[in-house]
C-alpha positions as a Python dict, from the first residue, in 0.01 Angstrom:
ca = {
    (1, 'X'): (0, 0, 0),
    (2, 'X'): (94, 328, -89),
    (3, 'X'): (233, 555, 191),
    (4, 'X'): (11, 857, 255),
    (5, 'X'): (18, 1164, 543),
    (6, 'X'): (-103, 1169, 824),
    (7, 'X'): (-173, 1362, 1150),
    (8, 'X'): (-77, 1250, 1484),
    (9, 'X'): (-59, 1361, 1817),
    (10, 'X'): (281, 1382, 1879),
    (11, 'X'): (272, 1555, 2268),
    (12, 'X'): (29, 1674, 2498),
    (13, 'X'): (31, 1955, 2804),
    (14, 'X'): (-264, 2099, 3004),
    (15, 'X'): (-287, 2376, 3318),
    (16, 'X'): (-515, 2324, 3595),
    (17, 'X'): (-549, 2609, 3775),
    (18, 'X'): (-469, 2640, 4185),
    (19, 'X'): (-735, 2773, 4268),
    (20, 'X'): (-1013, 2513, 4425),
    (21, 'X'): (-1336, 2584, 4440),
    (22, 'X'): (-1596, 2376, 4598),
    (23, 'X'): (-1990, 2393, 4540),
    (24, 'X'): (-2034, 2480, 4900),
    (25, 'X'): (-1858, 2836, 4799),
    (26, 'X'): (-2163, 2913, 4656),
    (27, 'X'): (-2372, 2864, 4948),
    (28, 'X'): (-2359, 3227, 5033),
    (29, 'X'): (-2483, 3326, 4660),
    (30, 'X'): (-2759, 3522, 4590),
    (31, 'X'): (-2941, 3378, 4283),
    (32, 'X'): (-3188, 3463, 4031),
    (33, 'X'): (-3449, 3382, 3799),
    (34, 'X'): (-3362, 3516, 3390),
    (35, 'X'): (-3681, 3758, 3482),
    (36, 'X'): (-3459, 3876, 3797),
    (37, 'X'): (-3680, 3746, 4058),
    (38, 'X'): (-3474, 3620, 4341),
    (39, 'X'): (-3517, 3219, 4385),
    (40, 'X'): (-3627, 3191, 4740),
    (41, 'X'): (-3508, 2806, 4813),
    (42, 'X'): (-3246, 2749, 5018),
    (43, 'X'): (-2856, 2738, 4824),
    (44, 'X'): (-2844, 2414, 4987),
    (45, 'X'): (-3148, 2296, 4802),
    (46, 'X'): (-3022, 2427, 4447),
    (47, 'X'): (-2674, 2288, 4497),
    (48, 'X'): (-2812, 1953, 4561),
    (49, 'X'): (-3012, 1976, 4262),
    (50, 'X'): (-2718, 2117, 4043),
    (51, 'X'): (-2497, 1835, 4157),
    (52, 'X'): (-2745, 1546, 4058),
    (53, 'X'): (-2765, 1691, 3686),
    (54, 'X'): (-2400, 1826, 3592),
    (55, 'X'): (-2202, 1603, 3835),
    (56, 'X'): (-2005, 1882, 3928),
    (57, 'X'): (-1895, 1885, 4296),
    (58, 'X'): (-1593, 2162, 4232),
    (59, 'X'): (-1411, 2356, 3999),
    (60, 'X'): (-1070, 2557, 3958),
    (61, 'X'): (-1029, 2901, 3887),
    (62, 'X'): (-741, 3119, 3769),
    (63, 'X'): (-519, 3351, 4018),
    (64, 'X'): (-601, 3675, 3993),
    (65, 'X'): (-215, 3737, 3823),
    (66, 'X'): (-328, 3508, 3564),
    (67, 'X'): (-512, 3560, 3220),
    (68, 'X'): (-607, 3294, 2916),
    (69, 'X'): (-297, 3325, 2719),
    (70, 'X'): (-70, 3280, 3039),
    (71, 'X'): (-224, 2930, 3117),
    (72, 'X'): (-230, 2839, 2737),
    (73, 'X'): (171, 2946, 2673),
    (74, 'X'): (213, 2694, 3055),
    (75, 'X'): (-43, 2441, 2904),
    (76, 'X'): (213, 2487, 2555),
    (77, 'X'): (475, 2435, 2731),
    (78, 'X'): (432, 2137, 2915),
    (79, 'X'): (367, 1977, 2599),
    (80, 'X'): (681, 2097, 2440),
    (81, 'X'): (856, 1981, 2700),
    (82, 'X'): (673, 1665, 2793),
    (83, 'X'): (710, 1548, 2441),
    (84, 'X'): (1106, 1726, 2407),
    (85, 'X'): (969, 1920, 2078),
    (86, 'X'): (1141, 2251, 1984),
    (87, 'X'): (909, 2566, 2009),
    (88, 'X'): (1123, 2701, 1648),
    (89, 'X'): (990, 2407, 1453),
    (90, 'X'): (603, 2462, 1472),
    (91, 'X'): (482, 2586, 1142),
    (92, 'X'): (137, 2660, 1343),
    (93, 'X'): (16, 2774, 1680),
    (94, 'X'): (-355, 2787, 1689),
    (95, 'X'): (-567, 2886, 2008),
    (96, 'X'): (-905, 2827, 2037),
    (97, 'X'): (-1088, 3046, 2312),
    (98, 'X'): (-1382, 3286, 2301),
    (99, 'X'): (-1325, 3554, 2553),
    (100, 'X'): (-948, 3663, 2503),
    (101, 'X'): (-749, 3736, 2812),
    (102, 'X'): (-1026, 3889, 3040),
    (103, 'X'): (-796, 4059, 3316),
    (104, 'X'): (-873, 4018, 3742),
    (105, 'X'): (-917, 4371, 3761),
    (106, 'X'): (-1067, 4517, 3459),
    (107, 'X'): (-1322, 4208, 3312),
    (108, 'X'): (-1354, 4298, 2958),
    (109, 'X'): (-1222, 4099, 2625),
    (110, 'X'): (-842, 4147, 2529),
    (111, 'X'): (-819, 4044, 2226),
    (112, 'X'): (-537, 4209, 2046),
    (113, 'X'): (-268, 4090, 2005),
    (114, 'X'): (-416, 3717, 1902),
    (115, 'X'): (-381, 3559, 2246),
    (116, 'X'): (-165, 3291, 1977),
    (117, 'X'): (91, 3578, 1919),
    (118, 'X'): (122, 3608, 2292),
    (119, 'X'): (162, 3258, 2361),
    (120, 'X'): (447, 3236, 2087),
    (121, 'X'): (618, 3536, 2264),
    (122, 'X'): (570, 3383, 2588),
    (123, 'X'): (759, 3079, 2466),
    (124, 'X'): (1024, 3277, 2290),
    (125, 'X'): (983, 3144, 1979),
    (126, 'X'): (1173, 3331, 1721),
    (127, 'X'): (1084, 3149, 1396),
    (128, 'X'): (888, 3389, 1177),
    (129, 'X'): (740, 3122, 977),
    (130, 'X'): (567, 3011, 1253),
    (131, 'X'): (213, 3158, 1198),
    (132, 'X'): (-10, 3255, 1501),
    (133, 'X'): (-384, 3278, 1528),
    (134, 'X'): (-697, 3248, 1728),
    (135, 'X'): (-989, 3044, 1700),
    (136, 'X'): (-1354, 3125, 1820),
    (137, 'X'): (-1547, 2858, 1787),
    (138, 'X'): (-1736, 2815, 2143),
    (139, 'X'): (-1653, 2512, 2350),
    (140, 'X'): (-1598, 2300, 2026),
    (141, 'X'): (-1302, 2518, 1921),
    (142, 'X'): (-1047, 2294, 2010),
    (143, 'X'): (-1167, 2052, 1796),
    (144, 'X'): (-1203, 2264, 1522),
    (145, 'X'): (-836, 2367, 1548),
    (146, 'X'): (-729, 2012, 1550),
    (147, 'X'): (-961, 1979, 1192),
    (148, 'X'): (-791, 2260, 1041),
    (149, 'X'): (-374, 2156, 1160),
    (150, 'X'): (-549, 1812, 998),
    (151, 'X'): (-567, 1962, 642),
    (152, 'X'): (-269, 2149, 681),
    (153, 'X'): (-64, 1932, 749),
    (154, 'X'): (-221, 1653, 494),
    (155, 'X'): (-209, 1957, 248),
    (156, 'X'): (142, 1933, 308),
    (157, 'X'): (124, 2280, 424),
    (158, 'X'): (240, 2198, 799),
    (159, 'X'): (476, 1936, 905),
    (160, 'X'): (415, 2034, 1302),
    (161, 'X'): (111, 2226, 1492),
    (162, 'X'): (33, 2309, 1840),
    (163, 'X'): (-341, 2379, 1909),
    (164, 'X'): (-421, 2498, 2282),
    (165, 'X'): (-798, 2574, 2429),
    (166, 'X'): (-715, 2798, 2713),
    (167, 'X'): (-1022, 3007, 2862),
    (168, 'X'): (-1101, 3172, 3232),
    (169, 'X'): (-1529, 3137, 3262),
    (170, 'X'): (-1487, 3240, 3587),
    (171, 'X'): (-1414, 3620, 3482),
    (172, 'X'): (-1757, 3609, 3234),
    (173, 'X'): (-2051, 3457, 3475),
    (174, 'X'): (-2291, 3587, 3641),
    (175, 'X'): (-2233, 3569, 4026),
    (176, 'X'): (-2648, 3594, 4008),
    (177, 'X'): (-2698, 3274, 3757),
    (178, 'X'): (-2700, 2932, 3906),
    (179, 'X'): (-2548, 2860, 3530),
    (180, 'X'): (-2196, 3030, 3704),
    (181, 'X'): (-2173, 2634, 3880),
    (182, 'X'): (-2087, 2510, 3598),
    (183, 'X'): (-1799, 2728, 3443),
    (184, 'X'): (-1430, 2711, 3527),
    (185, 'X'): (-1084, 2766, 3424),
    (186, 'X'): (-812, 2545, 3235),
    (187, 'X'): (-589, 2512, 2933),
    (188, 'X'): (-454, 2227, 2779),
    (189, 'X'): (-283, 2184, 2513),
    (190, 'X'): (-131, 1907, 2189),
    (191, 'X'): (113, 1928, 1912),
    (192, 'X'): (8, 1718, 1586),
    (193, 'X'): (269, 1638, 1358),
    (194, 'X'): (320, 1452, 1012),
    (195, 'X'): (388, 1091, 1014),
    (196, 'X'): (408, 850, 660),
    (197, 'X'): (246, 553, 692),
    (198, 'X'): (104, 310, 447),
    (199, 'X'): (-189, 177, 721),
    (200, 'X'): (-405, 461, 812),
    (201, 'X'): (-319, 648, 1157),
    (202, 'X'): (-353, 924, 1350),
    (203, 'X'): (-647, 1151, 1210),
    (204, 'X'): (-863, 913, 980),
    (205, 'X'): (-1147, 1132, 962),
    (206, 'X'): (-1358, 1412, 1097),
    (207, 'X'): (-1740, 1560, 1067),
    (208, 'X'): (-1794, 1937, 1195),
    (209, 'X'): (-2208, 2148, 1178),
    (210, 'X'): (-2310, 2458, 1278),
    (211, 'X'): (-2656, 2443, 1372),
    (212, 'X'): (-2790, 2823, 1363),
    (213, 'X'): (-3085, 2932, 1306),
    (214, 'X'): (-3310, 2920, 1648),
    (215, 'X'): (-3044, 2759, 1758),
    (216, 'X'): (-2790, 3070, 1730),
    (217, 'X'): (-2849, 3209, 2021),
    (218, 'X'): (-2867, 2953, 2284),
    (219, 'X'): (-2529, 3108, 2430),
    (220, 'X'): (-2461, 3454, 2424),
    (221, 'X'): (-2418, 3743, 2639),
    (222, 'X'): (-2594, 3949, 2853),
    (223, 'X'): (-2676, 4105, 3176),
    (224, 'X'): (-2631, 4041, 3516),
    (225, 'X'): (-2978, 3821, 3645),
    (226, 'X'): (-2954, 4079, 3948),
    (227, 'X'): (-3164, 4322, 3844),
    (228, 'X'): (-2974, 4582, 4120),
    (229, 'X'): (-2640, 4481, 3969),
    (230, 'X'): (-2387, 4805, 3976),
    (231, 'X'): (-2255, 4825, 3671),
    (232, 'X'): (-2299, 4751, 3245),
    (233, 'X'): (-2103, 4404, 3237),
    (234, 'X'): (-2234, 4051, 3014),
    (235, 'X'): (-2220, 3737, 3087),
    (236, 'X'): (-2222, 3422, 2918),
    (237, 'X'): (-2572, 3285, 2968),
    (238, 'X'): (-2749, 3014, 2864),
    (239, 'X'): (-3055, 2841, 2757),
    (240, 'X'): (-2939, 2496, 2905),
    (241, 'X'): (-3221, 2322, 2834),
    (242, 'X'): (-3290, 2393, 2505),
    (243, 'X'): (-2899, 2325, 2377),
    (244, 'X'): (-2896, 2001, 2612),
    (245, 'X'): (-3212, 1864, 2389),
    (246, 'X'): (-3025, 1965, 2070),
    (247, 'X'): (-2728, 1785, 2145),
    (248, 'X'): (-2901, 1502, 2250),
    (249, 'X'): (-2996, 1466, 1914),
    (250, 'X'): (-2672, 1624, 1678),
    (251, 'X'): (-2376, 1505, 1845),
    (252, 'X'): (-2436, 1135, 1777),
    (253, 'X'): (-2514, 1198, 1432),
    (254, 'X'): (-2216, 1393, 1389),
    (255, 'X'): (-1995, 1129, 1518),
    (256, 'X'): (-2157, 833, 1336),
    (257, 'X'): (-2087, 1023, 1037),
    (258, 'X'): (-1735, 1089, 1146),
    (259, 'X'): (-1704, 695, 1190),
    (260, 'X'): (-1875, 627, 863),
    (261, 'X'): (-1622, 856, 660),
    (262, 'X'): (-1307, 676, 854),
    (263, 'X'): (-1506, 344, 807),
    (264, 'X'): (-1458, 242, 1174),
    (265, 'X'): (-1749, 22, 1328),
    (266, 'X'): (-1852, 149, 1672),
    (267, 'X'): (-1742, -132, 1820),
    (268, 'X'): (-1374, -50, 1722),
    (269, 'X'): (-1368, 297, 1947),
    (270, 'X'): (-1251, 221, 2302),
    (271, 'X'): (-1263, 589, 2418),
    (272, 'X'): (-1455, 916, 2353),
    (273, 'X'): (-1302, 1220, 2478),
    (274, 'X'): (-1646, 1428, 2476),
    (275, 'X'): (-1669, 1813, 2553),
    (276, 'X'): (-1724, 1794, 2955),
    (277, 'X'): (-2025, 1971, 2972),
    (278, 'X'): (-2273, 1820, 3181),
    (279, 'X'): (-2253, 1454, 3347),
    (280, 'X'): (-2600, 1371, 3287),
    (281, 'X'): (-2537, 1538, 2920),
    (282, 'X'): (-2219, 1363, 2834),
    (283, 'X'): (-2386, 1010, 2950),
    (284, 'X'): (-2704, 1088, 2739),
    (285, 'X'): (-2477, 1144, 2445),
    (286, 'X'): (-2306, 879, 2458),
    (287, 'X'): (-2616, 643, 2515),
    (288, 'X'): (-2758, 732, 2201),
    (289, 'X'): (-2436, 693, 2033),
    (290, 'X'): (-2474, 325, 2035),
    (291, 'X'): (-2842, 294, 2059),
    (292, 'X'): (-2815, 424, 1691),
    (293, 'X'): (-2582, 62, 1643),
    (294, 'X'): (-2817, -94, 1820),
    (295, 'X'): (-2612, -161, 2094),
    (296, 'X'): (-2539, -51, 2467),
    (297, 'X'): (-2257, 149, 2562),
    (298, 'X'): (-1985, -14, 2721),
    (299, 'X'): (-1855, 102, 3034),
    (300, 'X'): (-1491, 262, 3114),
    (301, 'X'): (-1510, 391, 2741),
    (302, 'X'): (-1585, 742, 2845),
    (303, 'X'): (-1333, 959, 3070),
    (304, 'X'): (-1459, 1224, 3285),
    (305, 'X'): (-1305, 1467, 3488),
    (306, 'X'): (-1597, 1721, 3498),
    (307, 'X'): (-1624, 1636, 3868),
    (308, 'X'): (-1353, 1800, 3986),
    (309, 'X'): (-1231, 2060, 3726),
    (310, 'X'): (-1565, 2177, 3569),
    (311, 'X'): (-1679, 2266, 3224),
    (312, 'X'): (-1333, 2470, 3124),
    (313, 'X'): (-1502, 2497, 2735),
    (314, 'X'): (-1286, 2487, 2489),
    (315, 'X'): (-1021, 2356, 2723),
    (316, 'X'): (-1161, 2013, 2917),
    (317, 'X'): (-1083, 1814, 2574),
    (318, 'X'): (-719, 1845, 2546),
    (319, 'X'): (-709, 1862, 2942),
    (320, 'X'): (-890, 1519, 2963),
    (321, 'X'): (-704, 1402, 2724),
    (322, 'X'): (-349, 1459, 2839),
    (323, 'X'): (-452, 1337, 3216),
    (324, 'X'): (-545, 1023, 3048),
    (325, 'X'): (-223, 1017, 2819),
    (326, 'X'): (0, 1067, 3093),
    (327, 'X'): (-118, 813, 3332),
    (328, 'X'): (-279, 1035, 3560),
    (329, 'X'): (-642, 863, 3520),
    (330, 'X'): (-552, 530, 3571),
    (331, 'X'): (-841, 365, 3554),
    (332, 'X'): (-862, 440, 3147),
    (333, 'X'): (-565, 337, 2931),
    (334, 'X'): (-440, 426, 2542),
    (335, 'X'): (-377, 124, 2395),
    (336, 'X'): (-176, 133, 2090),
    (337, 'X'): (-332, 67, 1770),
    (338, 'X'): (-683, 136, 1945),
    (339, 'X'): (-953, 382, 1793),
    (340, 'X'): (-1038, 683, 1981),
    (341, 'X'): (-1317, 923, 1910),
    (342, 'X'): (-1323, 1311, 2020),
    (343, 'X'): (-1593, 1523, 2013),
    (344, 'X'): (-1727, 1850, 2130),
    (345, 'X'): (-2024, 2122, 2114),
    (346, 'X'): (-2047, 2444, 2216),
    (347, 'X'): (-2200, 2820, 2134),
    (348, 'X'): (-2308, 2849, 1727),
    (349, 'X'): (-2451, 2603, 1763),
    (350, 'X'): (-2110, 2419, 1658),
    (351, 'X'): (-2057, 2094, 1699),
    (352, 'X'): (-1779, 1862, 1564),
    (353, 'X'): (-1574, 1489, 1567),
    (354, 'X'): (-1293, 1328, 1517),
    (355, 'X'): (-1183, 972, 1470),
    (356, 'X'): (-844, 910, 1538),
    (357, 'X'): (-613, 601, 1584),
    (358, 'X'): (-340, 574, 1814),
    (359, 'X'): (16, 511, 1665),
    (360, 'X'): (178, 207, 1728),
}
């Protein structure tokens, strides 16, 4: 057979941040309904509740010192040097995000420089040929960036690409929103590279949608639920059960597709790396995954870490996926040669997949 290009992960890095936060830190929270009437049950009583659907008992959150493009260049650079790759040979840096750096003190959108420029300057990379740019693209974004260093570097356009998902949710939600539970901070971070092979590995194949429409809006920004809040900030609010039912329904069908155009039967995928959204979410998923083969989803084929680092967007792919790469979930191993499936959704509606087998 004929050897051909492909993409594979050659490294991996991520940055958790230090600081911890528990769901009894919101016990003291005053919350509100989207019409800004203030929910009279207890916080103990809506924790509870929130705990039971997202199966998120804490979260971290940035330093105050610290802004997106700080934890992307340390979740960058653990991969560099995790995988001993040189910084001056990356023909691409790509970072997904969708709030730029969003400073402590002052919490609106930085976004120039590209927070991709900043990361390369961070790592000292002089190379001018390697290009630097952002990619918004809501929690999916990752993913996407991983799509497009996958044609570049089949193109033959790319021989080596970093793509990092760094974002701090914690400086865009609403103290007032229950919603604010669910958001947290992270980066993590891989470097895909060319390989020749004549059996297919690394990237086989990949499926991305954007569902708009009345589904355009189901994240977006706007004002504080407290309708005495001081002040003209946004925040990132959501219409959680309307996108849940949505990708209930599209994110299967964008994955099956994505295993139909690599011509992998379900059966073959021991892992999916899903978008850590929502426990209950992520296990609905992943039930009708199979249900659409007809069969039941086996168990220990989904990691999660959403119960202790939160939905991090664009960032809780490459995060889970480096913990698991690195040993540090040892309950779920890579297995050489095995089929792995990532996939992610997010504001756009976007939603995307990608099949991908691990190198022997």
């Amino acid at each position: 057979m004929q050897e051909k290009i492909y993409s594979i992960i050659a490294g991996s890095g991520r940055y958790i941040p230090t600081q911890r936060i528990t769901n009894a830190d919101f016990l003291t929270r005053t919350f509100y309904e989207p019409d800004g009437k203030r929910i009279t049950r207890a916080n103990e009583e809506i924790i509870q509740k929130f705990s039971e659907i997202t199966g998120i008992l804490e979260r971290r959150y940035v330093t105050d010192d610290l802004v997106a493009s700080d934890i992307g260049y340390l979740a960058a650079l653990d991969a560099l040097t995790s995988s001993q790759t040189d910084g001056e040979t990356l023909d691409y840096i790509i970072v997904a995000h969708n709030f730029g750096d969003v400073p402590a003190d002052n919490r609106r959108s930085d976004l120039v420089p590209a927070l991709a420029s900043r990361v390369k300057m961070k790592l000292g990379i002089k190379n001018p040929e390697t290009v630097c740019y952002d990619l918004p693209f809501g929690c999916a974004g990752w993913l996407q960036g991983v799509i497009q260093a996958d044609f570049y570097i089949k193109s033959g356009m790319a021989k080596k690409v970093m793509v990092i998902g760094a974002e701090t949710l914690s400086r865009i939600c609403d103290p007032h929103d229950r919603d604010s539970m669910i958001y947290a901070d992270g980066a993590g971070a891989v470097i895909l590279e060319a390989r020749q092979s004549d059996t297919p590995v690394g990237i086989l194949a990949h499926h991305a949608q954007t569902n708009a429409g009345e589904y355009t809006f189901v994240l977006k920004m706007e004002p504080s639920y407290n309708p005495d809040y001081k002040g003209h900030d946004l925040f990132l609010k959501m219409r959680g059960r309307v996108l849940y039912e949505h990708a209930l329904k599209a994110v299967p069908a964008v994955v099956k597709t994505g295993l139909e155009k690599a011509n992998i039967p379900i059966t073959e995928v021991k892992k999916v790396f899903i978008h850590q959204a929502n426990t209950k979410m992520d296990e609905a998923i992943l039930k009708r995954l199979f249900e659409a083969y007809g069969l039941t989803a086996p168990e220990g084929v989904m990691p999660m870490c959403i119960s202790w680092l939160g939905n991090s967007s664009v960032a809780t792919v490459p995060t889970l996926y480096d913990l698991v790469n690195k040993g540090d979930m040892p309950e779920h191993q890579l297995t050489k040669g095995s089929v792995i499936v990532f996939a992610a959704v997010g504001a756009g509606v976007n939603i995307n997949a990608v099949v991908y087998r691990i190198p022997e």
